[in-house]
N, C-alpha and C positions, 0 to 999 in steps of 0.2 A: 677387375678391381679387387685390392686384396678385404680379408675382413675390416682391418683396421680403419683403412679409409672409409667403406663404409660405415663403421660404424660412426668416427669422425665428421660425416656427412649428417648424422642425424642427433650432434649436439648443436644446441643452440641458446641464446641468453635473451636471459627473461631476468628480468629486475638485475642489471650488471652481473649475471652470474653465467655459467657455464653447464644448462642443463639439459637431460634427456629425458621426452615426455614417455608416460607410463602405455601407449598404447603402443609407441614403436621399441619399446623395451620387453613388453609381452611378446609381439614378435618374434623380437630377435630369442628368447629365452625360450620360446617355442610352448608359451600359456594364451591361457585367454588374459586378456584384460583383466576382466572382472574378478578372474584368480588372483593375480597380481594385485588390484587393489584389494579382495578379502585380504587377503596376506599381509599388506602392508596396515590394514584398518586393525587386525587382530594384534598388530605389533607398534602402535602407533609412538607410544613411548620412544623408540627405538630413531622415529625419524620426526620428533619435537626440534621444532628451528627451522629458521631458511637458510641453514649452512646445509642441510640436509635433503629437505623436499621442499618445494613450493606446491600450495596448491589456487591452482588458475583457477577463476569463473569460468560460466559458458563465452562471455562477452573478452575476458582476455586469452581465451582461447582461440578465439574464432582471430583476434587481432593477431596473434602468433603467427596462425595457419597463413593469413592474408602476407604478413610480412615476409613469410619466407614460402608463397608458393609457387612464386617462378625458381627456385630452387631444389630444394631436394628433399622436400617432408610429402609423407606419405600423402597424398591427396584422398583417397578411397577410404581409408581408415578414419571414425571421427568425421565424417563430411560431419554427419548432426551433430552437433556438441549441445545434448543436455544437459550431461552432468558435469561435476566441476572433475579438473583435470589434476592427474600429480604430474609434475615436473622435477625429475630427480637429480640432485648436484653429484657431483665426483664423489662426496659422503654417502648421500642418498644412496647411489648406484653401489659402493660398498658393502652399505650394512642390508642393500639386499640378498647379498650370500647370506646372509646369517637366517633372512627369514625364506627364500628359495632355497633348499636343499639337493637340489636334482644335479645329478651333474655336468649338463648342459647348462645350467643358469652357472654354476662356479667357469665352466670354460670360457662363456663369453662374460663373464666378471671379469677376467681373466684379461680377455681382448676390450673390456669395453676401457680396464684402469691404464690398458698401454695406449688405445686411442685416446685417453685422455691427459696424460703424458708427454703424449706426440706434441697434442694440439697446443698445450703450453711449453714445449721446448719451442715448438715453431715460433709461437707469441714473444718468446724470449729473442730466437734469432731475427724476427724481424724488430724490435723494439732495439735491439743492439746496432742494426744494421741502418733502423733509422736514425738515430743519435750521429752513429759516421757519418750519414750523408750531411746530418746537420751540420756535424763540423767542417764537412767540407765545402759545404755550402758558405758557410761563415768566413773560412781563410777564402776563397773566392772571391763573394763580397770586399771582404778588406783589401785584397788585391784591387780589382776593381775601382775601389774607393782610392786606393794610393795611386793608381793609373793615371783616374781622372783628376785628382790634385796637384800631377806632374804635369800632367798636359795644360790645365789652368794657368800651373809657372810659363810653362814655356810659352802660352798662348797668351800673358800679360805680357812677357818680356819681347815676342813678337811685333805684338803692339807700340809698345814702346818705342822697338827698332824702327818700325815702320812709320811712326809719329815724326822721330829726329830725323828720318829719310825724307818722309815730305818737307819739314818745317826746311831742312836744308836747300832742297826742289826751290822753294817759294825764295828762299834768300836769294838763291843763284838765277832767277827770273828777274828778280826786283832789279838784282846789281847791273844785268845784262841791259835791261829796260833804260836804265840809267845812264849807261855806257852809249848807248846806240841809242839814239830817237829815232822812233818808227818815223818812215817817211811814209806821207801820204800814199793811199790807197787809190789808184784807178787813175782815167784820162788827164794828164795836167795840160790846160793849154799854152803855151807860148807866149808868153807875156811879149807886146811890143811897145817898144819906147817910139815913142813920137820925136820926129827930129821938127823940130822948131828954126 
């Protein structure tokens, strides 16, 4: 798996947004933690707003971990979450070149703005690709719909046929009935006249 993906693998959203928490970003930057937040605590000016950083409780922390841990966030890092967590936006992750200086933190700055690039061209190609299905879905339906309103005509005007077929049946019964009297049914006996 190349970096990209991985790193792809370890954005996630919190409050509708698109972010990457500060313990798999230490990581990846090859810091501790706890450097990463000094750093971010000494600059904090820097990352005012949640266009920037979030920062999680222990309690929405832990609900993050739960939400995506059949997936692909670190499990071992953060089992305890005592303290509260930063969660960094595409901004966030930014303006952490400015306060990491190493040049390992700028290369996977680097890979972290193309993975996150990626992740929203993809969002784009699939939001575009679901709209076509929609529309295709839609002339489908219509299709459909005019199908069944053809077959309706033809399935009254069947009816129809099939009404004046009977009624015709029933005249050509009545007339024949009329024409011809049924004769009795079964054994007749032989009437005999009495000679007197």
């Amino acid at each position: 798996m190349d970096e990209i993906a991985l790193i792809q693998n370890k954005i996630y959203e919190v409050k509708g947004r698109k972010v990457m928490l500060d313990y798999e970003l230490a990581e990846l930057y090859g810091v501790e933690t706890k450097a990463l937040k000094r750093a971010v605590r000494r600059n904090m000016e820097r990352f005012e707003g949640e266009d920037f950083m979030i920062s999680l409780s222990p309690q929405e922390a832990e609900n993050l971990r739960s939400r995506y841990q059949n997936g692909t966030m670190n499990k071992t890092r953060g089992e305890n979450i005592k303290y509260e967590q930063f969660a960094f936006t595409e901004l966030g992750v930014a303006m952490l070149s400015s306060v990491l200086r190493s040049e390992t933190a700028i290369e996977i700055n680097r890979n972290i703005m193309r993975a996150f690039v990626e992740l929203r061209r993809i969002t784009q190609l699939a939001a575009a690709s679901y709209q076509e299905l929609q529309r295709e879905i839609n002339d489908v339906k219509e299709y459909i719909e005019e199908i069944l309103r053809d077959q309706n005509d033809i399935n009254e005007e069947h009816g129809a046929q099939l009404e004046a077929i009977s009624m015709a049946l029933s005249e050509l019964q009545m007339q024949k009935r009329q024409q011809n009297p049924m004769r009795p049914i079964g054994y007749n006996a032989p009437q005999y006249q009495e000679n007197k």
